[in-house]
Every structure is written in C-alpha cells, then in structure tokens.
N, C-alpha and C positions, 0 to 999 in steps of 0.2 A: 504494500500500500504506500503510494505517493504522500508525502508531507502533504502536500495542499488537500488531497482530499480528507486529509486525518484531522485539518484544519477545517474542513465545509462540516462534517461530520460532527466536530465539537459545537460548531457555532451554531450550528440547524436543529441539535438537539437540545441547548441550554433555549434559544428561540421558541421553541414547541412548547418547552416546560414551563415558560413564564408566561405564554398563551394558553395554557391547559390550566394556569393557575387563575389566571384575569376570567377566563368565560364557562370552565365547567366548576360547579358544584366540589364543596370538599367533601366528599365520598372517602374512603380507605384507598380506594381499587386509585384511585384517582391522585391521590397523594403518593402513595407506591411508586406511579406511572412517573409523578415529577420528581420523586425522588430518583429515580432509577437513570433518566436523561439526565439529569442536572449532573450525577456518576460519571454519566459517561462523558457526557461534557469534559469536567475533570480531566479525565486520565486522557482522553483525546489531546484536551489544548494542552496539559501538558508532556504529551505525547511529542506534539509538534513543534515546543520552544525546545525540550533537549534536542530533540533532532535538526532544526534548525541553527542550535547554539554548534553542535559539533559541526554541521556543514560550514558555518562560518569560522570556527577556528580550524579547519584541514585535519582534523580528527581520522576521518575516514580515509587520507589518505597517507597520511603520516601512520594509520596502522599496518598496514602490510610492508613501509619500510626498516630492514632488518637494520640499520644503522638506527633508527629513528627508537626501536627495540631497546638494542642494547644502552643505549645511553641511558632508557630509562630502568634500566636492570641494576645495572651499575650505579645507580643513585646522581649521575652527573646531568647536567641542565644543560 
C-alpha cells in the first residue's frame, strides 16, 4: 500500500466518524462504529508521517547500504 492512499484512508475514515457523530443517533452499535474509524484513522495517519518521515530522511535507502550498516554497528556516526 502507497503512502498517499494510507493517507486518503486515515483522513476519509476520521471524516465518516465525525459525520456519523453530527447526524446519527448515539446508539452503542453506532459509537462502536466511531470508535472503531477514529482507530483506524490513528494508526493510518500515523502510518503515513513515519513512512513519510523515513522517505524524507533516505532511511530506505541508506538500509541496504553495507557501508551505511557497519558504521552503524560499530557505534560511529
């Protein structure tokens, strides 16, 4: 899964939840529902700021190189 859609995904389900909150009825079934978006919201948006924070620092590609390894093995910066 692309960052950006792990991004549409957090934002369309916190959206849902605060409109399921504004025009239905507080029911259980119905609190559950916003509970359970708002969740995922969460772990989505912060899904996509670590993943965007390592694509911005070269994380991703600074791991497969083997120099880039040991220096971090060896405790040197």
């Amino acid at each position: 899964m692309n960052k950006e859609s792990i991004f549409i995904i957090g934002s369309s389900s916190l959206a849902l939840s605060l409109i399921m909150g504004i025009f239905l009825p507080d029911l259980p079934l119905i609190s559950f529902l916003k509970g359970m978006l708002i969740g995922i919201s969460l772990v989505m948006n912060i899904n996509y700021l670590i993943r965007y924070r390592l694509e911005k620092s070269g994380f991703n590609e600074n791991r497969n190189n083997n120099s880039y390894m040991r220096k971090l093995q060896n405790g040197s910066n």
